[in-house]
Every structure is written in structure tokens, then in C-alpha cells.
C-alpha positions in Angstrom: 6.9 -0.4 -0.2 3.3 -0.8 1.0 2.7 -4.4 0.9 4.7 -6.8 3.1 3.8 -11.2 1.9 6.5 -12.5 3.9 4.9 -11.0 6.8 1.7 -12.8 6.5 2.4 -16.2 8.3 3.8 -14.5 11.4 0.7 -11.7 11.5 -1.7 -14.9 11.4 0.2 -17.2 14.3 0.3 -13.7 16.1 -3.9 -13.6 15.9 -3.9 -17.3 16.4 -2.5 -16.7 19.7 -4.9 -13.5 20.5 -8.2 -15.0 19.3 -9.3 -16.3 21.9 -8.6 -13.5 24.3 -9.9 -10.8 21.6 -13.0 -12.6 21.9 -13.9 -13.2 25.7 -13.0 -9.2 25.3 -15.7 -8.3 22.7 -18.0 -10.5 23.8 -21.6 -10.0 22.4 -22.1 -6.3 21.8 -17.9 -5.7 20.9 -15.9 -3.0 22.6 -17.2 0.9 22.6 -15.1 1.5 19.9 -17.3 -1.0 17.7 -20.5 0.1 19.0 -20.2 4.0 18.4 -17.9 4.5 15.5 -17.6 1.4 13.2 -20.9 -0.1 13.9 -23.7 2.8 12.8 -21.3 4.3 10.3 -20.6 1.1 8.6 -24.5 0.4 8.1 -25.3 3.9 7.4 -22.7 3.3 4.0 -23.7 -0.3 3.5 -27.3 0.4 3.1 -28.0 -3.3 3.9 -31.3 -4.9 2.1 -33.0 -7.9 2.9 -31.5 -11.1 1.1 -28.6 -9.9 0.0 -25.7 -11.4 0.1 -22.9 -9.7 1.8 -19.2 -10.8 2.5 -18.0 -10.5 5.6 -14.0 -10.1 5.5 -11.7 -10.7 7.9 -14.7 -11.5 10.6 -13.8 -11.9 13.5 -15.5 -13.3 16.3 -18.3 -12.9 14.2 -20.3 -10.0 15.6 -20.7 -7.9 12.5 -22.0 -11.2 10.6 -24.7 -11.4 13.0 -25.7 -8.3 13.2 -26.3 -8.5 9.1 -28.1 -11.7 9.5 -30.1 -10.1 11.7 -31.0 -6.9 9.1 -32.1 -9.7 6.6 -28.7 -10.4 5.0 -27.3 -13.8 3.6 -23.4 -13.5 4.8 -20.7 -15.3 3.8 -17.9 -14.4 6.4 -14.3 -15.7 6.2 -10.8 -15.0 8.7 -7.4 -16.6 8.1 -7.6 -17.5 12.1 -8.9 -21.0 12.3 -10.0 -19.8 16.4 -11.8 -16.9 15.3 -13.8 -19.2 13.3 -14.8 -21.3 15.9 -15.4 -18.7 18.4 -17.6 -17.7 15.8 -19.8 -20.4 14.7 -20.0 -20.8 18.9 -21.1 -16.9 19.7 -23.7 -16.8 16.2 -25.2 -20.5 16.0 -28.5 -19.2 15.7 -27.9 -17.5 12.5 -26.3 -20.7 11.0 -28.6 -21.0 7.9 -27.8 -17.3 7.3 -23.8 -17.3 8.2 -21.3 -19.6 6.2 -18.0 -19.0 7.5 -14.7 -20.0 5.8 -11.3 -20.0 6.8 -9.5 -17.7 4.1 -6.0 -15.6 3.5 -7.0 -12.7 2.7 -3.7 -12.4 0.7 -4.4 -15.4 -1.6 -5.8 -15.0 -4.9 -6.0 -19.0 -4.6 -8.3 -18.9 -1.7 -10.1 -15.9 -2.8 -10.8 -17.1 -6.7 -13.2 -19.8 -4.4 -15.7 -17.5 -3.1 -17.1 -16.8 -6.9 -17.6 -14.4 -9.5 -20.7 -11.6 -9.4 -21.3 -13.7 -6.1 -21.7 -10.5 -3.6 -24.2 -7.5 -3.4 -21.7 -6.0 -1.2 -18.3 -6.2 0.5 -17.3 -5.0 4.2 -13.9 -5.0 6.4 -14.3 -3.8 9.5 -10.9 -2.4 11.3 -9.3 -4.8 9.5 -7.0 -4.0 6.0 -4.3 -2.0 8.3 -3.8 -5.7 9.8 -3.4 -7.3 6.3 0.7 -7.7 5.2 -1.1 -7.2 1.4 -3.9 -6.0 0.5 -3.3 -6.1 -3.4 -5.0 -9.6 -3.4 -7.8 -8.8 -2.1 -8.8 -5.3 -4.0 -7.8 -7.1 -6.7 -10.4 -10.2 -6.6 -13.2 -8.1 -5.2 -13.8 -6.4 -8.3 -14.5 -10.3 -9.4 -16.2 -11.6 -6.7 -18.8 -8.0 -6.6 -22.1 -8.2 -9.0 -22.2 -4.8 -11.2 -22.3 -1.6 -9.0 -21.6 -4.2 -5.9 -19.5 -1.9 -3.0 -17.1 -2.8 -0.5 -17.2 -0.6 2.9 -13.8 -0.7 5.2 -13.1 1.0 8.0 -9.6 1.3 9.4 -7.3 3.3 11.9 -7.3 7.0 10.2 -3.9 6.9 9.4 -3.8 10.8 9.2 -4.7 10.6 12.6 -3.1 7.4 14.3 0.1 6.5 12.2 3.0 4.6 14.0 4.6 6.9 17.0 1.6 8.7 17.8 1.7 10.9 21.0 -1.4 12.3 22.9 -0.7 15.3 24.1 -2.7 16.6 26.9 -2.3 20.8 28.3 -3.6 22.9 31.1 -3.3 26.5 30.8 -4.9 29.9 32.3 -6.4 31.6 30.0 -8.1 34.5 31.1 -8.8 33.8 34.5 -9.7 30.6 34.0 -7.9 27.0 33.5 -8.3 25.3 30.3 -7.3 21.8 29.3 -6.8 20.8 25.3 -6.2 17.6 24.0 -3.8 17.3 20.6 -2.0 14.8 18.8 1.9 14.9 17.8 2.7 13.2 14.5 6.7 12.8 13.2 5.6 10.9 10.3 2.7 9.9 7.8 4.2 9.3 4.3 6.1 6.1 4.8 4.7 3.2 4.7 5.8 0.4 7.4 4.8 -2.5 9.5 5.0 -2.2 13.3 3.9 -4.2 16.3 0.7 -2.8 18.7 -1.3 -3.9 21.4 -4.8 -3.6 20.5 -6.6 -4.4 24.1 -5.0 -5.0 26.9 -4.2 -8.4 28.1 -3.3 -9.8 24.9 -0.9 -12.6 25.0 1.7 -10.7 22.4 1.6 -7.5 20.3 -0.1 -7.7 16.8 1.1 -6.6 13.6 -0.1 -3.4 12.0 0.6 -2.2 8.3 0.1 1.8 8.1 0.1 2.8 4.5 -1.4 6.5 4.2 -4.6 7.5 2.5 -3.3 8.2 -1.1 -2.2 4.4 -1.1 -5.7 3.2 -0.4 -7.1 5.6 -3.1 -4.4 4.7 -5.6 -5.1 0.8 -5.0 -8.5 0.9 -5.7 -8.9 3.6 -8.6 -6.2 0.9 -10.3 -8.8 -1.9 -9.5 -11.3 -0.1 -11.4 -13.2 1.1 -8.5 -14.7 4.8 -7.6 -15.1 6.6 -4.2 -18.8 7.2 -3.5 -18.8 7.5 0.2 -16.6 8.3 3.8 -17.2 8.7 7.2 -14.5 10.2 9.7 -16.7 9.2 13.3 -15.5 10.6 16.6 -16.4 10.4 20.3 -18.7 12.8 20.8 -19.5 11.5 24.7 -15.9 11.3 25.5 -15.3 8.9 29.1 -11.7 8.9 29.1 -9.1 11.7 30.3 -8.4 12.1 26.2 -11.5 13.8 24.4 -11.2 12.8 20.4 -14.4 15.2 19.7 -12.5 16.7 16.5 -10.0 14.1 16.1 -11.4 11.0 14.4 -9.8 7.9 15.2 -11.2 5.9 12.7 -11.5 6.2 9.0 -14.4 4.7 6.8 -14.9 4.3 3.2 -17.1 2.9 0.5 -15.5 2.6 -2.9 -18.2 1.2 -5.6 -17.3 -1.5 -8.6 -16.7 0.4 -11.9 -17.9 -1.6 -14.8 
């Protein structure tokens, strides 16, 4: 089982309750993480033109949106959190003639069928389908909702590389004459799909709900849906800060799957 419905309502009173603090975190520029791995990656596969129109899923506090309004982009940008919305009509009211935001489940065909047909140049998702109970939905009405050869660009937690029960291992050792530290990851499981709880910053009022399917479930899902890989991106730290260096470890997984006709 990869898809979890029932689990929707609780994931969205979960971020109901985090908005607001997952926002005064990100602020204007978002968190490092944003800035050096989702951020340049994600534009390098979007390829974004002046006027076209781009959907912004699952949007946040609207940074992203901005930041394609500001390359030339009409955005339509939706989130299922009625607070994220408004925190992000607040933080991007300068780009209001370019942004129209929407309060949308992302697991609702209902909702979905209302954003159009051949509507969208291109689709993106940033860190955001691993906190989706179902993603069928969605992959499903974006094949609609893109014009022909329309794309749809998602990043999300590699889960190769950051699947539930993770441990970061860190060890020194002497090796010839002098002390050497690695850094490696321990993994006791990958296949199986599940839904677990994680704290995503710290401070957050309770722990959100992640959905770790594994890479052949993605792929699967959207060759079904009529839709072919034409781009990925695997970005690491490179100018590591913390005591845990991730130079050949990518946290982060990106993809760009294009509309088949």
C-alpha cells in the first residue's frame, strides 16, 4: 500500500497547526535547504519563460510563487492549509495580479477538475508529494490540467537516501598517521511503503505526517498516467556547515516527468 485517503484530514489539521510557525521560520528567502538544493535545481528543470502560466502545488507560504512571478510567470498556486494561504497572499501582495492562490486537496479529483483543462505550461511541487496521504489524484488530473508536452517538476526527500529510521553515522579513525572522520548513513529499510510522523524544523507545535513510498512507486505512477522521465537532479551540500557533511549523499531528489500525448 502506497496511498493512505483516510490519513488526509489529520495530515492537513497537523499543517494547520504548523503554518504559521513554518512560516515565521522561512521567512522571505526560505531555509538553506530551499535556497541551495530545491531552489536552483528546480529552475534549472523548469526552464521558466516569460508569461507562462505555471501551477504552483502545494505552495506554501508562497515563496516559490514569487520567485516565478518575478521570472515573468503567471502562477496559479494552491495548499489545502487555509493559513498557509493567508500567510501567503500577506508575504507576496506585490505580485497579486501575477499570483491567484486557491485553497485545494491535493487528493481531490473534485477540487482539482476546477483548475481546467490544457490550462498549464508547466507543473511544480516543491518538497511536497512525500507529505501527500495520495498522490494518485493528483498525477492523475495533471495530465488534464498540462497543455501538450506541459511538464511537472517535484522535488522530494530522496527516499534512497532518507527513508523512515534513518541513522547518521559519524567515525574517527587513524589512518596512517593521521585522524580521519567519515560521515555515512544506516538504512534497515527502503521497499515498504508507510506513513510516519517527523519534525521538519524545530519548534513546530506537533510532528507532521510523512508518506515514504520508494523511487519505483513514483516511476510506476507516472509512466501509468501517460507521462515520460526527461530530467533529475540529485543536489548535495557542497559547503557543508554542520558537523554532518552530505557532499556525496544527496538529501533531496528532483524530477521532471513530461505529458505524453
Amino acid at each position: 500500500m502506497s496511498e493512505w485517503k483516510e490519513l488526509t484530514d489529520e495530515s492537513q489539521e497537523r499543517w494547520e497547526q504548523n503554518a504559521e510557525h513554518w512560516d515565521d521560520y522561512m521567512g522571505e528567502e526560505s531555509n538553506r535547504f530551499h535556497r541551495e538544493l530545491i531552489r536552483p535545481y528546480t529552475e534549472k528543470l523548469l526552464n521558466v519563460k516569460t508569461d507562462q502560466t505555471i501551477l504552483d502545488i502545494a505552495c506554501g507560504n508562497g515563496n516559490f510563487s514569487k520567485r516565478l512571478a518575478e521570472l515573468g510567470a503567471k502562477v496559479v498556486a494552491f495548499d489545502y492549509s487555509t493559513k498557509m494561504i493567508e500567510r501567503a497572499k500577506i508575504r507576496t501582495n506585490e505580485y497579486k495580479n501575477q499570483i491567484d492562490y486557491k485553497v485545494i486537496d491535493a487528493t481531490s479529483y473534485e477540487q482539482l477538475s476546477e483548475l481546467g483543462n490544457e490550462k498549464f505550461d508547466s507543473a511544480v511541487a516543491n518538497m511536497a508529494l512525500m507529505d501527500i496521504a495520495d498522490i494518485r489524484p493528483l498525477v492523475n488530473s495533471l495530465h488534464k490540467m498540462l497543455k501538450p508536452n506541459g511538464f511537472f517538476v517535484f522535488s522530494i526527500t530522496h527516499p534512497c537516501f532518507q527513508p523512515p529510521g534513518l541513522r547518521k553515522i559519524t567515525e574517527t579513525e587513524d589512518r596512517n598517521g593521521h585522524v580521519v572522520t567519515s560521515n555515512s548513513i544506516q538504512i534497515s529499510k527502503y521497499l515498504t511503503s508507510e506513513p510516519y510522523k517527523a519534525i521538519g524544523i524545530k519548534g513546530q507545535s506537533i510532528p507532521h505526517l510523512m508518506f515514504h513510498r520508494p523511487l519505483s512507486y513514483y516511476m510506476n505512477l507516472f509512466l501509468e498516467s501517460n507521462f515520460l522521465l526527461d530530467g533529475m537532479e540529485e543536489p548535495s551540500f557542497q559547503n557543508e556547515t554542520t558537523k554532518f557533511e552530505w557532499h556525496e549523499i544527496p538529501p533531496v531528489l528532483i524530477l521532471r516527468f513530461r505529458k505524453n500525448e
